[in-house]
Structures are given as C-alpha cells and as structure tokens.
N, C-alpha and C positions, 0 to 999 in steps of 0.2 A: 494428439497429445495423450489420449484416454488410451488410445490404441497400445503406448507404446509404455501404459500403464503410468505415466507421471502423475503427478496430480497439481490440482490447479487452485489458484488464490483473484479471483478478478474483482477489481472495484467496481463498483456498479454506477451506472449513471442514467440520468432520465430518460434512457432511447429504449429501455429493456421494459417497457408495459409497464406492466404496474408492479415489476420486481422490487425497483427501487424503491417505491414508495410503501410498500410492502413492508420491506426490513426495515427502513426507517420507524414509520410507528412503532411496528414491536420492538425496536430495540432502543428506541428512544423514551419508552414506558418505562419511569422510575421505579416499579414494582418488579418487573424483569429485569430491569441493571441493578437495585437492591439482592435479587434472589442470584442473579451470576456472581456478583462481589460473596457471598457468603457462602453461596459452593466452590469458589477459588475458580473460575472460569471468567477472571479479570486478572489486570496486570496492569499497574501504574509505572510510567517512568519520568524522572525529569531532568532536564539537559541546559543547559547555557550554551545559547547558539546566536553568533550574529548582535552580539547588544541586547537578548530576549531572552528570556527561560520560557521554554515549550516543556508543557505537563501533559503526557499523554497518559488515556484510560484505554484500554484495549480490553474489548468482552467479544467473546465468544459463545455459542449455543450449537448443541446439536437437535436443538427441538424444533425442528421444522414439518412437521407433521400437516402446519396447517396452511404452507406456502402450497397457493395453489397452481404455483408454474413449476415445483420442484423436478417433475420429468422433464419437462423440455431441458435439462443440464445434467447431463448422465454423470453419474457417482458424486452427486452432490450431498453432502454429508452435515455442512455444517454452513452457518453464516453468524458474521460478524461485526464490529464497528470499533473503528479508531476516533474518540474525542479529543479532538487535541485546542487546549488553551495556549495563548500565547499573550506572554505579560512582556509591554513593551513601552518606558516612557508614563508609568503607569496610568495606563490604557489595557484592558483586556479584551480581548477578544477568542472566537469559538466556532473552531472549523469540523463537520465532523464525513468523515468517509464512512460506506459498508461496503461489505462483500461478501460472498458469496464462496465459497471453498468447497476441494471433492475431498478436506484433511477432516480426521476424527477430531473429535473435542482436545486439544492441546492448547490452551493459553501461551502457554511459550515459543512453541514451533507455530503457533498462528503470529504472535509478535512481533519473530522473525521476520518471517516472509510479509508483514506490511511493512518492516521498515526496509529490506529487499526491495518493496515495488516500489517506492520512492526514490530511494539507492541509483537504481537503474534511469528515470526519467530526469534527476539529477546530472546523472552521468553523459545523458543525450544531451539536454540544456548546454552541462561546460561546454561539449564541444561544437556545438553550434555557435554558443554564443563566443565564447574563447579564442575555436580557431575557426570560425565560419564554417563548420563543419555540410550546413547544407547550400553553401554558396559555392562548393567545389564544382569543378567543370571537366575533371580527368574524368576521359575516356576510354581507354584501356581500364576494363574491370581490377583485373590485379591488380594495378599499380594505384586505383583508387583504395583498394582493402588495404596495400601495405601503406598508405597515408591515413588510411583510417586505426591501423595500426599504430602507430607512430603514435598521432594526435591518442590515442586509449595513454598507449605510455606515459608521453610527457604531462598528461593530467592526472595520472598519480603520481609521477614524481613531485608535480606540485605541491598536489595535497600533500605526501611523504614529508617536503620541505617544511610544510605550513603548522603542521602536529609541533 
C-alpha cells in the first residue's frame, strides 16, 4: 500500500501492543481534546439513524512525537479518535474508536475516511447477512464475483429505494 504511495487510516484494537492503549490515554485526556477543539482539529457531527441520534466528535493530532512504536508503521503521520454518543429511548450511551493514519493533520479528510471505514464493513454485513453472502457455495471463481456483483447492486438499489 505505502509502496504504491496510498495512504492509510486503520482502527486500532488490543492485538497491536501497547498502540492501542497508548492513543487511548492521550486522546482521551480532556486537556488534549480541550487544546484539538480550539485549534479546530475536531469536527462534530449529528444524525438520526435507526430510532437514535448518534453525535459524533472526531479529533485528530499530528503530535506524535512521543508514540514509542511510531516506526514500526512507516509514514505514520498522524493519529486520531472518533467519540460517538448514541441517545436511544433516553438511554445514552459512549462508544469510542482510534486510529492511527499515514494523512497530515486534516479534520475533514480524516472524518471522511472513519465514516468510509465503517461504510465498507456495513457494506460486508448487508450482504452477508441480507443475501448470505458467505454461505455461498459457487465454485467457478467468476461466476462467484459476478454474484458478488449483483448482490454489491441490488444493495444499493435498496438503499437507493429506501433514501
């Protein structure tokens, strides 16, 4: 991926040492999400989804000086965290992702690309769970893609229908 000069957004989770826990404290330190909201390296959004309003805080940093695995993740740049509230039934609750990015400090193009990573594992879900997407049994490679094809289609026309 680095090779072919892309650059990369990956959420992080407890198997990577002590990365995870890492960005967590420091970005869960209300003195560094106070100092990102006031140099505009946050971005709040909020949506009506499902019966629920999800309130999302998205902060970014390129201050990573003091991650001590920053080499082991070549053109890592920046790292970040998505707080997302979810008021439902009034009941709140507070889920929160980080990640790790090879992007310069952008709040916006980092806000993108987390609702992108979800977009995508969303997209896997419909069609599993929708058209049994990993219960299929075709054998002929082709013929499996152009079913996998298909099933990509007819779940946006859904969605398409459902807007």
């Amino acid at each position: 991926m680095r090779k072919k000069h892309a650059d990369y957004e990956l959420a992080l989770k407890g198997n990577q040492g002590t990365l995870h826990e890492d960005v967590r404290l420091y970005l869960s330190d209300p003195e560094v999400k106070q100092a990102l909201q006031a140099s505009g390296q946050y971005k709040r959004s909020v949506d009506k989804a499902r019966s629920q309003i999800e309130i999302r805080g998205y902060y970014q940093t390129d201050t990573i000086s003091w991650l001590n695995c920053k080499k082991e993740w070549q053109g890592l740049k920046s790292i970040g965290m998505e707080e997302k509230t979810i008021r439902k039934d009034g009941l709140e609750r507070k889920e929160f992702c980080f990640f790790i990015s090879s992007l310069k400090e952008n709040i916006e193009l980092f806000s993108r690309a987390v609702c992108g990573h979800w977009s995508v594992g969303s997209m896997h879900w419909h069609l599993d769970v929708t058209f049994r997407e990993d219960a299929n049994q075709t054998l002929d490679r082709l013929a499996a893609q152009d079913l996998s094809i298909i099933r990509i289609l007819l779940r946006i026309m859904i969605k398409v229908r459902q807007s």
